[in-house]
Backbone and ligand atoms as CSV (ligand in chain L), in Angstrom:
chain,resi,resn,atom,element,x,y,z
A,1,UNK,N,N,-29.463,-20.008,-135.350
A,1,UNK,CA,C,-29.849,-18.823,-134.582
A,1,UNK,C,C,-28.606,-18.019,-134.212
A,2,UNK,N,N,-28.969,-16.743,-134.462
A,2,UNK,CA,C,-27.637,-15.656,-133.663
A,2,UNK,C,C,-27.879,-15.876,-132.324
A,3,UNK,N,N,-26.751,-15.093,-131.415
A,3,UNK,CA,C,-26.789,-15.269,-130.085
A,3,UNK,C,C,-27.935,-14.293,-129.586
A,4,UNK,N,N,-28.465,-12.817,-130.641
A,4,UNK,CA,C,-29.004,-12.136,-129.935
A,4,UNK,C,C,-30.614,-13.106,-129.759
A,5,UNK,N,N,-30.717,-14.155,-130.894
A,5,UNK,CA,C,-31.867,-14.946,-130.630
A,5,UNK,C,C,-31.988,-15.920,-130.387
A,6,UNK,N,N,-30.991,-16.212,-129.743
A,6,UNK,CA,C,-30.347,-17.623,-128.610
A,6,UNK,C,C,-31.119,-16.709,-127.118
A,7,UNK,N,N,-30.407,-15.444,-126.871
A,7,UNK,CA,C,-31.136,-14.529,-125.730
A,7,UNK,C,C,-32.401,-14.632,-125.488
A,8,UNK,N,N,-32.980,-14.077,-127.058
A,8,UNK,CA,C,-34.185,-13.658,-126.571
A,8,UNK,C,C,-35.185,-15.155,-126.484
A,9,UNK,N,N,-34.524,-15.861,-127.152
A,9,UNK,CA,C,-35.400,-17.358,-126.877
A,9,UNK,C,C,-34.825,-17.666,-125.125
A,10,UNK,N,N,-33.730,-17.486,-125.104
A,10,UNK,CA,C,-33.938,-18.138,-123.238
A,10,UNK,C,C,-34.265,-17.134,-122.409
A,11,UNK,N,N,-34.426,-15.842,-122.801
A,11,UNK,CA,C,-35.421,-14.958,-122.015
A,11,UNK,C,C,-37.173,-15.690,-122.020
A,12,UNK,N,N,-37.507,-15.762,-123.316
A,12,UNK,CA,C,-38.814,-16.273,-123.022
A,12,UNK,C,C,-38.588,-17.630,-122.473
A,13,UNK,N,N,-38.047,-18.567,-122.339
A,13,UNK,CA,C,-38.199,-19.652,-121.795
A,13,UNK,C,C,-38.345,-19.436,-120.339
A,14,UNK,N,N,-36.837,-18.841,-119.931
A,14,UNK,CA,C,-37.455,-18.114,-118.364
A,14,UNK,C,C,-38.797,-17.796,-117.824
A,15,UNK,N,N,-39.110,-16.871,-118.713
A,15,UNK,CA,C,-40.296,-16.412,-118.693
A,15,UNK,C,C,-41.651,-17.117,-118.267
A,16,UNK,N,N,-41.677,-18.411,-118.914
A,16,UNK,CA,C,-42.598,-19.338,-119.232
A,16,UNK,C,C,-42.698,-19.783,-117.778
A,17,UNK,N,N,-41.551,-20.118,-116.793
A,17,UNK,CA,C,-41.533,-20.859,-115.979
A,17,UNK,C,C,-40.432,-20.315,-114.891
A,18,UNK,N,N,-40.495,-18.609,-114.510
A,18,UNK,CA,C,-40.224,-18.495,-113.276
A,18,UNK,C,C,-39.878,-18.928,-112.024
A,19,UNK,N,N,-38.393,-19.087,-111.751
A,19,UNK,CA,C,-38.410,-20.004,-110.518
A,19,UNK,C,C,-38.011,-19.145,-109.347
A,20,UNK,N,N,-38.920,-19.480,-107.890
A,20,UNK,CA,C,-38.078,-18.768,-106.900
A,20,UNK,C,C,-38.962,-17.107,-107.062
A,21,UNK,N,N,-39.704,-17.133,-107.606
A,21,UNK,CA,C,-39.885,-15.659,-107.630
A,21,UNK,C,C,-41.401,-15.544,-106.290
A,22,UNK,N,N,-40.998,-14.191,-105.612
A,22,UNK,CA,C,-42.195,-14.178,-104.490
A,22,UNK,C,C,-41.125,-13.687,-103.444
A,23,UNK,N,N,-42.031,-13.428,-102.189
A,23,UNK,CA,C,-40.986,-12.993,-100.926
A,23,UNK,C,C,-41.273,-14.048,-100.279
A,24,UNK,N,N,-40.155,-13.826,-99.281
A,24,UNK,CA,C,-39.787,-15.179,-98.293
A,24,UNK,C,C,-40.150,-14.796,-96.409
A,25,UNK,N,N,-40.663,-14.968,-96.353
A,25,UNK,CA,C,-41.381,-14.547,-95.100
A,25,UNK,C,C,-40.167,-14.981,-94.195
A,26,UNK,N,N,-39.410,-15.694,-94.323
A,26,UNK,CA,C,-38.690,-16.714,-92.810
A,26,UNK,C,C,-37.638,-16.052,-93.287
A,27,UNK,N,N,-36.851,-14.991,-94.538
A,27,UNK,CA,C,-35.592,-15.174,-95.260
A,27,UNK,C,C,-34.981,-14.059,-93.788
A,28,UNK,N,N,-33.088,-14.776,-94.334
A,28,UNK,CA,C,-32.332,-13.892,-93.067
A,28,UNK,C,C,-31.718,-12.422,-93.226
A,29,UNK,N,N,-31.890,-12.320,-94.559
A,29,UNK,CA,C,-31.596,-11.441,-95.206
A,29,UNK,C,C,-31.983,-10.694,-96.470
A,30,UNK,N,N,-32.387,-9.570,-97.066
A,30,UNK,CA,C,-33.309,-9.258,-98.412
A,30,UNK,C,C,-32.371,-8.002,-98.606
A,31,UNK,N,N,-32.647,-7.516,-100.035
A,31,UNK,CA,C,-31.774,-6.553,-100.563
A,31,UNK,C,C,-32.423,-6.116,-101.832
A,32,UNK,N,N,-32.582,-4.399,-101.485
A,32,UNK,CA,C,-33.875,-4.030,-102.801
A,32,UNK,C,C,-32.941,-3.293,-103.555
A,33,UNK,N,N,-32.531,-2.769,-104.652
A,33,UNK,CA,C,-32.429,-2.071,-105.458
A,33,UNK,C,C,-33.354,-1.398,-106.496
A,34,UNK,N,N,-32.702,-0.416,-106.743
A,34,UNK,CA,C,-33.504,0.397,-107.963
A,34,UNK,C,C,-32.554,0.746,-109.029
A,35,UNK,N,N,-33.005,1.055,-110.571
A,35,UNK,CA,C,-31.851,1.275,-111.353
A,35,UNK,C,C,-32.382,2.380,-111.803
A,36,UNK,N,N,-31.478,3.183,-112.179
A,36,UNK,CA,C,-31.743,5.072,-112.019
A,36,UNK,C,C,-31.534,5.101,-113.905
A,37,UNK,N,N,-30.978,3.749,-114.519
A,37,UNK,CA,C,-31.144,4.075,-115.925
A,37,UNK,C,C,-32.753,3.827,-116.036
A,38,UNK,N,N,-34.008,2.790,-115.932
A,38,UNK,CA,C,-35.292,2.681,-116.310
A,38,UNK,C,C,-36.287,2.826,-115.408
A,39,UNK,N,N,-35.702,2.946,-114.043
A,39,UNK,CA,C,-36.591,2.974,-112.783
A,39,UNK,C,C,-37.151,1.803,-112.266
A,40,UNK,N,N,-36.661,0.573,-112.686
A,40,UNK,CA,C,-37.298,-0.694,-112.553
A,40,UNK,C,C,-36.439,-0.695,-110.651
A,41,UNK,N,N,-37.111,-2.105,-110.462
A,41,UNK,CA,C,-36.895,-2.255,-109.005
A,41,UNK,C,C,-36.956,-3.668,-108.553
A,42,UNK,N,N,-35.684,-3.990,-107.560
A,42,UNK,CA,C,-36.127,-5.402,-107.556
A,42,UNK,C,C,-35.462,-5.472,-106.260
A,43,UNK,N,N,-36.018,-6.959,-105.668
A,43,UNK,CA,C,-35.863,-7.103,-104.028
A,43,UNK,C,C,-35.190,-8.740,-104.035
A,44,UNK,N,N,-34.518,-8.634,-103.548
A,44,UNK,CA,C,-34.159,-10.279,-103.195
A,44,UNK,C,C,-33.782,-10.790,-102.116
A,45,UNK,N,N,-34.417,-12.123,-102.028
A,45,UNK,CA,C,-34.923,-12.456,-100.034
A,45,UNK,C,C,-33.629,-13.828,-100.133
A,46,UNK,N,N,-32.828,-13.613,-99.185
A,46,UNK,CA,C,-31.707,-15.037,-98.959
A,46,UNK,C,C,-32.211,-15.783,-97.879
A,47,UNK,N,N,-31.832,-16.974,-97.313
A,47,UNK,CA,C,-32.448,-18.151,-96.352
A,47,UNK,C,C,-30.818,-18.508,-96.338
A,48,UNK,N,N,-30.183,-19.014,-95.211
A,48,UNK,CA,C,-28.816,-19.114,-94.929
A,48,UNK,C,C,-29.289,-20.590,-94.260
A,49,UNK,N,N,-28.427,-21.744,-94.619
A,49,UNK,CA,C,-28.059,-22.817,-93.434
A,49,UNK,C,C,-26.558,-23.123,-93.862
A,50,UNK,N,N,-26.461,-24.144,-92.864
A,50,UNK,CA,C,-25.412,-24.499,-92.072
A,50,UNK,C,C,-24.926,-26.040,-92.847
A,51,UNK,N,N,-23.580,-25.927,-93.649
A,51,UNK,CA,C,-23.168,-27.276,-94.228
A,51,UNK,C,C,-21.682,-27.169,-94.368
A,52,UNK,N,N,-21.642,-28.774,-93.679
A,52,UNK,CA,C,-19.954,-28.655,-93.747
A,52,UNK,C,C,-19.333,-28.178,-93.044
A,53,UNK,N,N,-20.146,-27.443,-91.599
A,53,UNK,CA,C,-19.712,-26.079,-91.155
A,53,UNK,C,C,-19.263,-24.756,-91.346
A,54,UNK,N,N,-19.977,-24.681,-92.340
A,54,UNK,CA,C,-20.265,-23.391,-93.524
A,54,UNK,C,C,-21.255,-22.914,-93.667
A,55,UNK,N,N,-21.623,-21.517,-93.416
A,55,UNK,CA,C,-22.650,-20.834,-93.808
A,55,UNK,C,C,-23.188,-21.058,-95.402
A,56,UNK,N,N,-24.236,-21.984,-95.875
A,56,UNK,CA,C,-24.154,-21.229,-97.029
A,56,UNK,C,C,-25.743,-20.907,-97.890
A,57,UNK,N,N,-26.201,-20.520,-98.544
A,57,UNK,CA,C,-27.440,-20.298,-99.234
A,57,UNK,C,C,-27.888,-21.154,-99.354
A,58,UNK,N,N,-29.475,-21.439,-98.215
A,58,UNK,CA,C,-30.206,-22.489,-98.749
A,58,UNK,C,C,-31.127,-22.194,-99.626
A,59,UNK,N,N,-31.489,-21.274,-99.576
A,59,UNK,CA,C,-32.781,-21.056,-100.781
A,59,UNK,C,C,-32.711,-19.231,-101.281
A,60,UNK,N,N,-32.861,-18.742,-102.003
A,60,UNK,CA,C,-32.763,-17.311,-102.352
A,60,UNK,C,C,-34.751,-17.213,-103.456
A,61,UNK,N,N,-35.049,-15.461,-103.276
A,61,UNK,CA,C,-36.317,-15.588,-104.084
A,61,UNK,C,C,-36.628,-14.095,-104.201
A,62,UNK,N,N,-36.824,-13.856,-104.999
A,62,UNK,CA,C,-36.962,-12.255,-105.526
A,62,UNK,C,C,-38.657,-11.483,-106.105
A,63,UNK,N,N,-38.829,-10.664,-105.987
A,63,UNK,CA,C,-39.546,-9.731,-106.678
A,63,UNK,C,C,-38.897,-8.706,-107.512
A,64,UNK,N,N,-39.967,-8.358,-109.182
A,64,UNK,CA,C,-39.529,-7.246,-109.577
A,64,UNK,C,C,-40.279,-6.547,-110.100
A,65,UNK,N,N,-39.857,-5.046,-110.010
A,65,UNK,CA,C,-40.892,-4.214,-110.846
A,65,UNK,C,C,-39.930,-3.971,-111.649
A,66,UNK,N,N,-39.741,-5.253,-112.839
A,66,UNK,CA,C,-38.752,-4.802,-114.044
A,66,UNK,C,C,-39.184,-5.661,-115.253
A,67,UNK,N,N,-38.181,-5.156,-115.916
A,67,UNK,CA,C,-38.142,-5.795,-117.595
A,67,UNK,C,C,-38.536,-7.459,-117.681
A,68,UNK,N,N,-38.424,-7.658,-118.486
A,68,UNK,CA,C,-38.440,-9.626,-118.663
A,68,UNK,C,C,-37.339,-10.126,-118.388
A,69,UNK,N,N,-36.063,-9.304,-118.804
A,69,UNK,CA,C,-34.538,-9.459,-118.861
A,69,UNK,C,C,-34.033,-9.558,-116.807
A,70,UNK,N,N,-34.698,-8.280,-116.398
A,70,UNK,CA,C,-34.375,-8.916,-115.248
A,70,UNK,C,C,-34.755,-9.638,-114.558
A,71,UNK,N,N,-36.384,-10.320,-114.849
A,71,UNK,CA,C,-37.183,-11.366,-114.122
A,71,UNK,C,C,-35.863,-12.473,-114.479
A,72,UNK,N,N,-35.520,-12.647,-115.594
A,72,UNK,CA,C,-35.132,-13.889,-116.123
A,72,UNK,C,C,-33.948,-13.961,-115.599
A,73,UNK,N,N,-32.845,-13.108,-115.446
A,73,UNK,CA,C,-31.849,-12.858,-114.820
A,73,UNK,C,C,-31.961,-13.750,-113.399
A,74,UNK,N,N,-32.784,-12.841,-112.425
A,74,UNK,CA,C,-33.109,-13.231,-111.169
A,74,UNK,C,C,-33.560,-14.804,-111.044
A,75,UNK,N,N,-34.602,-14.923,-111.900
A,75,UNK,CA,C,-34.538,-16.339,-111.490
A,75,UNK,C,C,-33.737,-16.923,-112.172
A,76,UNK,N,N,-32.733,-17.277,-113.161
A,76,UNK,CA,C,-31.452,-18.170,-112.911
A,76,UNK,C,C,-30.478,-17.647,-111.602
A,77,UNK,N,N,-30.587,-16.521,-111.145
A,77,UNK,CA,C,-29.616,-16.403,-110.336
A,77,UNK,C,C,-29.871,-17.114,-108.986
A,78,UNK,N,N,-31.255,-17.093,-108.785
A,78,UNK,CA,C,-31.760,-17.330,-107.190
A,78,UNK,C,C,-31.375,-19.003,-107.782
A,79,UNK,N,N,-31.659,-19.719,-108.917
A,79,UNK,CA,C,-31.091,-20.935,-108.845
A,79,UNK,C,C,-29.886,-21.557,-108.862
A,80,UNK,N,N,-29.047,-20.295,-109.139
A,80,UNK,CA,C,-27.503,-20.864,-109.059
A,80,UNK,C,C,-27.108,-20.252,-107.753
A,81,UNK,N,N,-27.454,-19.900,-107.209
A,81,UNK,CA,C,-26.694,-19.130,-105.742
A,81,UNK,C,C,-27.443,-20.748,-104.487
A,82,UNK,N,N,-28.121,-21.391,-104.886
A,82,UNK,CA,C,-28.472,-22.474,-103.857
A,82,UNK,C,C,-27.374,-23.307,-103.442
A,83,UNK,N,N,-26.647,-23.553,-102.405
A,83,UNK,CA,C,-25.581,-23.937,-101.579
A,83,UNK,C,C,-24.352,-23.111,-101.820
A,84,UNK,N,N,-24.632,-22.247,-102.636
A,84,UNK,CA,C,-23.016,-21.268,-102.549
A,84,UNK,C,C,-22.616,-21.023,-101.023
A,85,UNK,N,N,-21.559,-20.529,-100.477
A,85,UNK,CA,C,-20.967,-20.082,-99.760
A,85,UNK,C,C,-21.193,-18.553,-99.744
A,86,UNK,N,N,-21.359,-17.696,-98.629
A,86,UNK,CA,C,-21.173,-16.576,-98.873
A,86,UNK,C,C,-20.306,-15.819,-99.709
A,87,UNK,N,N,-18.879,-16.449,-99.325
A,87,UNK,CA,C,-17.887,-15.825,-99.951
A,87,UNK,C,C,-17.880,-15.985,-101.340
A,88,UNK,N,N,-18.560,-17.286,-101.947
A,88,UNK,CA,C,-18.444,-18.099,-103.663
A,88,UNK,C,C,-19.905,-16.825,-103.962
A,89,UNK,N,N,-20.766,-16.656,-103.495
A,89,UNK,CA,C,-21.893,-15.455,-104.253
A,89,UNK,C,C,-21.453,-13.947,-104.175
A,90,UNK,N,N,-20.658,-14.007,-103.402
A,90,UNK,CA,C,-20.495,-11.878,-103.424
A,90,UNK,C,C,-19.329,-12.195,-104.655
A,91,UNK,N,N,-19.014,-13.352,-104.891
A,91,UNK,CA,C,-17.955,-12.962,-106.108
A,91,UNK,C,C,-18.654,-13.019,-107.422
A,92,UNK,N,N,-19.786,-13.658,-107.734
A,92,UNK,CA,C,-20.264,-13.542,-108.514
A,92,UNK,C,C,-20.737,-12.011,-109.459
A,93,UNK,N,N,-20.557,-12.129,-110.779
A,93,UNK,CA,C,-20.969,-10.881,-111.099
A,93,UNK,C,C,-22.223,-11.226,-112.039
A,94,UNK,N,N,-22.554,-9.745,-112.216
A,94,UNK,CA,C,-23.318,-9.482,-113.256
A,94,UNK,C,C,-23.828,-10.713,-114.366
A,95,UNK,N,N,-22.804,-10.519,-114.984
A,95,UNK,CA,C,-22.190,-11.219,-116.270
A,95,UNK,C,C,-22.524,-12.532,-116.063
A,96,UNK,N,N,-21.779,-13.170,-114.635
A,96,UNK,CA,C,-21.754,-14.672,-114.056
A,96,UNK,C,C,-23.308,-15.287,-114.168
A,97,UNK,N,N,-24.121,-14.043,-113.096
A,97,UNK,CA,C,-25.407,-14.169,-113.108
A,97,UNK,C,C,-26.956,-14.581,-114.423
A,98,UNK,N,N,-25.878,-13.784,-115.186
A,98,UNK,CA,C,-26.680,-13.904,-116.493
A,98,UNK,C,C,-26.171,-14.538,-117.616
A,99,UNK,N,N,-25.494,-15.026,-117.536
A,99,UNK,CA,C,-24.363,-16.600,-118.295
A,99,UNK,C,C,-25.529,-17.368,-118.741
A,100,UNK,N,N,-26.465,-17.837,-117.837
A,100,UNK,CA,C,-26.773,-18.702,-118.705
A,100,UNK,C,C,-28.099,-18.694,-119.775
A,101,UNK,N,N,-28.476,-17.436,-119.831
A,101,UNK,CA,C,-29.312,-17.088,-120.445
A,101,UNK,C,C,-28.334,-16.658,-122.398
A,102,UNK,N,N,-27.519,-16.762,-122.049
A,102,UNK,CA,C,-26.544,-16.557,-123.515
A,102,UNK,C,C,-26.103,-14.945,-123.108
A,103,UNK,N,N,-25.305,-14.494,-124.372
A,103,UNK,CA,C,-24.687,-13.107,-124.826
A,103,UNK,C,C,-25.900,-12.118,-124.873
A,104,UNK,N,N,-25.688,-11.422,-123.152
A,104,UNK,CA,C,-26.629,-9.980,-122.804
A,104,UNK,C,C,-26.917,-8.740,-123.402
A,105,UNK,N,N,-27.411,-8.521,-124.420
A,105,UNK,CA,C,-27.025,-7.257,-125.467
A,105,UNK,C,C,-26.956,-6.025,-124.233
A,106,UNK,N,N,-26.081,-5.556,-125.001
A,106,UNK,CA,C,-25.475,-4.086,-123.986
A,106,UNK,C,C,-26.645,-3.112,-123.506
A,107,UNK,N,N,-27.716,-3.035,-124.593
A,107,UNK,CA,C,-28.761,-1.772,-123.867
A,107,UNK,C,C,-29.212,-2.862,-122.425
A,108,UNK,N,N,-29.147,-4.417,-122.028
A,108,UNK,CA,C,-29.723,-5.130,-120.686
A,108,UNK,C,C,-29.278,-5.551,-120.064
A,109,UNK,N,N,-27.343,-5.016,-120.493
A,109,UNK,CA,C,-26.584,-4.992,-119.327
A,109,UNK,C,C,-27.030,-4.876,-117.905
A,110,UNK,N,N,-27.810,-3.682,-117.615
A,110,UNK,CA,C,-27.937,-2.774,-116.340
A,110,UNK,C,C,-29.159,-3.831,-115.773
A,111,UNK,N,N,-29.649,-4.581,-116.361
A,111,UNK,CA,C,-30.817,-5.475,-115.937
A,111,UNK,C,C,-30.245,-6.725,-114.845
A,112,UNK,N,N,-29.056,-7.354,-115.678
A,112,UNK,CA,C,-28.626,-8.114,-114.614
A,112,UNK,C,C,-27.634,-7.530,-113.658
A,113,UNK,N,N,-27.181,-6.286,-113.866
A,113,UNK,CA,C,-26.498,-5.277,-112.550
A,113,UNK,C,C,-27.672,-5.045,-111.648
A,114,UNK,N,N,-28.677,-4.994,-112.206
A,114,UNK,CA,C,-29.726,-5.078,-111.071
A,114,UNK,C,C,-29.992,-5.926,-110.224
A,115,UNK,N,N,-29.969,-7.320,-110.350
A,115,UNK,CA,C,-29.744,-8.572,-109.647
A,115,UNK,C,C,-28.553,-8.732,-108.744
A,116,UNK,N,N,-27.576,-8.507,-109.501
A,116,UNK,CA,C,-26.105,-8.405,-108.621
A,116,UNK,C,C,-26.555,-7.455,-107.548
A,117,UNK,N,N,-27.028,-5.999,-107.870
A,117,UNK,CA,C,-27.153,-5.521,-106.402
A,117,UNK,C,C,-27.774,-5.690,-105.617
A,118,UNK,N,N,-28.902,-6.172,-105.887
A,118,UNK,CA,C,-29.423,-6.908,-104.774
A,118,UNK,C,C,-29.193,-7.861,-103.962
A,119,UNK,N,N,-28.429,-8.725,-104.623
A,119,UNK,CA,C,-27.931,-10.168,-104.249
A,119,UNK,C,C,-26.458,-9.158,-103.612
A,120,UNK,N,N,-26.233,-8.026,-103.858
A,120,UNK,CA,C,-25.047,-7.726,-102.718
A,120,UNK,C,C,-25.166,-7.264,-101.573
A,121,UNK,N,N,-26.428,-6.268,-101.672
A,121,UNK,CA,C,-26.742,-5.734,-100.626
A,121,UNK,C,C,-27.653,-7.086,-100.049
A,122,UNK,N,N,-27.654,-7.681,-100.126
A,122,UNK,CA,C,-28.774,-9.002,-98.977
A,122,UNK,C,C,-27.378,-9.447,-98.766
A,123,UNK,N,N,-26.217,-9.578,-99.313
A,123,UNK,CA,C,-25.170,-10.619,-98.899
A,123,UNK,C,C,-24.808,-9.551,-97.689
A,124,UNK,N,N,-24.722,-8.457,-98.017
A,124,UNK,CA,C,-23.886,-7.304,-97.192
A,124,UNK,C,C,-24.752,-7.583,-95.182
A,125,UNK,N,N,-25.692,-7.878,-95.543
A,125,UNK,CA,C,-26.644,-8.571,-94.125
A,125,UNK,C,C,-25.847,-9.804,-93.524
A,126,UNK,N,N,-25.590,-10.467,-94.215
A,126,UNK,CA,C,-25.136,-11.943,-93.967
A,126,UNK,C,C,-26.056,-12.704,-93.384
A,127,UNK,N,N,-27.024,-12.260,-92.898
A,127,UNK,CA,C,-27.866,-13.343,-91.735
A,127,UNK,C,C,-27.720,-12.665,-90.521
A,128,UNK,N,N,-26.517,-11.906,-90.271
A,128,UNK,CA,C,-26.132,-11.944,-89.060
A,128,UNK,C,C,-26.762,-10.040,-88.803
A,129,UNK,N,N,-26.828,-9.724,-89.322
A,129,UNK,CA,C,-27.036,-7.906,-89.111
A,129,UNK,C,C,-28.245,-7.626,-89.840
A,130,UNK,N,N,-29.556,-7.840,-89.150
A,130,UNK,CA,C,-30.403,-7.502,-90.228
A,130,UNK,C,C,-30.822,-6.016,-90.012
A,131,UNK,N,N,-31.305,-5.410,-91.283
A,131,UNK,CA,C,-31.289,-4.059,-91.432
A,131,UNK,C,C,-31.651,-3.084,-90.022
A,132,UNK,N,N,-31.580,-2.158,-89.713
A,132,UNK,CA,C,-31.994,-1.718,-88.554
A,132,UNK,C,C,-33.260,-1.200,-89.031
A,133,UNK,N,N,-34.454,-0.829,-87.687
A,133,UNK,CA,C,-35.955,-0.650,-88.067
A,133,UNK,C,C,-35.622,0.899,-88.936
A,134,UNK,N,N,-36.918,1.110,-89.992
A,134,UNK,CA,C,-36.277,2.773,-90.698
A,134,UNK,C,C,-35.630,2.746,-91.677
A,135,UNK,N,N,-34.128,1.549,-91.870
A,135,UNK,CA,C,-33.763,2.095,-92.777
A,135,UNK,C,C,-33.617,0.858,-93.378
A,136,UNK,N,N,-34.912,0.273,-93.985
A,136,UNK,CA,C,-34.537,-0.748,-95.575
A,136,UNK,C,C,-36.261,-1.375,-94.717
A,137,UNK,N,N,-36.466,-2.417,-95.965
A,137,UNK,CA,C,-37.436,-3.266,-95.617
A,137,UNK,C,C,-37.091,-4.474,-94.588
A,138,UNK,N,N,-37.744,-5.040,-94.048
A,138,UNK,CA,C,-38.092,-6.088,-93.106
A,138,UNK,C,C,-37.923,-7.036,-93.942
A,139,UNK,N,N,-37.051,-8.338,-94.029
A,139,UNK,CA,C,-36.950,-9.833,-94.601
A,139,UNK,C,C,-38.499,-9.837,-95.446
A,140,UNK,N,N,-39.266,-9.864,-94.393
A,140,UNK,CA,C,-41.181,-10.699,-95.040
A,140,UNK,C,C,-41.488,-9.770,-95.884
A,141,UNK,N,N,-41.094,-8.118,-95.815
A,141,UNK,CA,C,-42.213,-7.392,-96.900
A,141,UNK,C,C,-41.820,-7.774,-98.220
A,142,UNK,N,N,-43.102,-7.523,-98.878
A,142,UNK,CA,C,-43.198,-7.695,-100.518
A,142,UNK,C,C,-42.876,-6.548,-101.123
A,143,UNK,N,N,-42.444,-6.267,-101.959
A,143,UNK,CA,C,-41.658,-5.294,-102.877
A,143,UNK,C,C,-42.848,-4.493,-103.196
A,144,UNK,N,N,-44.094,-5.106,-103.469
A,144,UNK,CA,C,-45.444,-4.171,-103.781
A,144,UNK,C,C,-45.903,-3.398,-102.319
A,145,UNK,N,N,-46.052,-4.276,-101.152
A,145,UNK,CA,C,-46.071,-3.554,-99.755
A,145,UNK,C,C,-45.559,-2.436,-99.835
A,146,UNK,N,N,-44.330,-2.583,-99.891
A,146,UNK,CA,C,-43.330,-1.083,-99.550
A,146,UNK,C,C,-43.396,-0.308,-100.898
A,147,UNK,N,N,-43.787,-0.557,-101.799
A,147,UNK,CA,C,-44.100,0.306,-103.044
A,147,UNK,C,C,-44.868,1.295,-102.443
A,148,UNK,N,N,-46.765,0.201,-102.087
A,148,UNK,CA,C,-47.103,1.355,-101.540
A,148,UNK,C,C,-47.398,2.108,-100.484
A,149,UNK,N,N,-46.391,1.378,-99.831
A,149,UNK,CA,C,-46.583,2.577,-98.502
A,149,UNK,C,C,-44.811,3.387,-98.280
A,150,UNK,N,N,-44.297,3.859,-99.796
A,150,UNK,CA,C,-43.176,4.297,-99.894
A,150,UNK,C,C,-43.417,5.610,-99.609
A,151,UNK,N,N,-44.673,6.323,-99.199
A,151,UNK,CA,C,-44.294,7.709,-98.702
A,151,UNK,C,C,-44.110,7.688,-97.231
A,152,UNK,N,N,-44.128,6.530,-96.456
A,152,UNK,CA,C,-43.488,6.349,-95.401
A,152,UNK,C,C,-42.249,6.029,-95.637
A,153,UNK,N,N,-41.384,6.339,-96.432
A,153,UNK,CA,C,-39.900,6.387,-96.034
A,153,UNK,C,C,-39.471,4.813,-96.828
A,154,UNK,N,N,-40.055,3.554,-96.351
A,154,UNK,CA,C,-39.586,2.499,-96.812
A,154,UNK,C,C,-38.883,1.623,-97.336
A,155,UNK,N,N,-39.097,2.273,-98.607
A,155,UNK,CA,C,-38.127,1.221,-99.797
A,155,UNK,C,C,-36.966,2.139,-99.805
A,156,UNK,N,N,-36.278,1.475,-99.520
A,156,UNK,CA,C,-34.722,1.633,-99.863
A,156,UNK,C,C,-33.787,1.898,-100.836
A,157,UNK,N,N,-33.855,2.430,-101.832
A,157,UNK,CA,C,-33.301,2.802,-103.414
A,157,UNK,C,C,-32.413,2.527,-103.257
A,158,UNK,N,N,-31.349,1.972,-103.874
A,158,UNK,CA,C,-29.957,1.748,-104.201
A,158,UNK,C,C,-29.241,2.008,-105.478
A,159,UNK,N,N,-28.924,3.425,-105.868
A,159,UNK,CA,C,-28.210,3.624,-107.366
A,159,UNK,C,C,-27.226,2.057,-107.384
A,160,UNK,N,N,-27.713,2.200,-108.906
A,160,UNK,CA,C,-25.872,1.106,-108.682
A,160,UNK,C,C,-25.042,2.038,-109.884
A,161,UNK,N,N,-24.068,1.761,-109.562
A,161,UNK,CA,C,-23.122,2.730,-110.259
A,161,UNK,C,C,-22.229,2.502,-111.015
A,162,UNK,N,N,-21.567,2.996,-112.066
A,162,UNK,CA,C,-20.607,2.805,-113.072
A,162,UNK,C,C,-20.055,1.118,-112.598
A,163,UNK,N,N,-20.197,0.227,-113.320
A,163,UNK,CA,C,-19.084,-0.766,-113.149
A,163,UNK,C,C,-18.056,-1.262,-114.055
L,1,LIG,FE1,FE,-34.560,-1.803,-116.499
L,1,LIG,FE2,FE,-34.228,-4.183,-117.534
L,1,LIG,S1,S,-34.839,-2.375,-118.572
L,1,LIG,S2,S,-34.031,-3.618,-115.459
């Protein structure tokens, strides 16, 4: 097999068996993005405890209104970010995120930049600052909630930009 069908076989495997995907009602922190190349959209909910005397990710879980590429993305990511450290996940990139799905063909680059921003903007919360009322979603809402009640202001768009 080439790598582009090394991809697309561990895209469908992902696929098959979604992990972590859904909102997190208890999470301390969530982070929605949108990508202004396909319009897709995705939300990701963090859960923070305490080890070692370290803050670090106990559980992470996402929604998307996107491709297969970024479902699949997201859930390896929400499974590799479990006991990171804050500081060990905001370093993570893109690229890191989507490692283990094989070599990302360039047009689905922007799929796992979609994950990264989310997973930055929920890190950018820490647990400790959650969004103020107005401007972003609430930890518990579901990405479809605030879909549709986005002519109240709601969902939060986030370009992500040249990287
Ligand atoms: Fe838009 Fe994948 S095509 S996130």
């Amino acid at each position: 097999m080439n790598s582009e069908t090394d991809f697309e076989e561990n895209v469908r495997l992902a696929l098959a068996n979604p992990q972590n995907q859904g909102e997190m009602t208890d999470a301390d922190s969530v982070g929605t993005v949108g990508s202004p190349d396909c319009g897709d959209m995705l939300r990701m909910w963090l859960k923070f405890t305490e080890k070692d005397g370290q803050k670090v990710i106990d559980r992470a879980s996402f929604q998307s209104f996107g491709c297969q590429t970024a479902i699949a993305v997201a859930s390896m990511a929400t499974e590799m970010l479990k006991g990171k450290t804050v500081e060990e996940a905001e370093t993570l990139s893109s690229s890191e995120l989507s490692a283990p799905l094989g070599d990302i063909p360039p047009m689905k680059i922007h799929c796992g930049q979609m994950v990264e921003g989310a997973l930055k903007q929920a890190l950018s919360q820490n647990g400790d600052t959650p969004e103020p009322a107005g401007d972003g979603p609430a930890p518990g809402n579901t990405l479809l909630g605030d879909f549709h009640a986005s002519t109240s202001g709601k969902v939060k768009v986030v370009p992500l930009g040249d990287r």
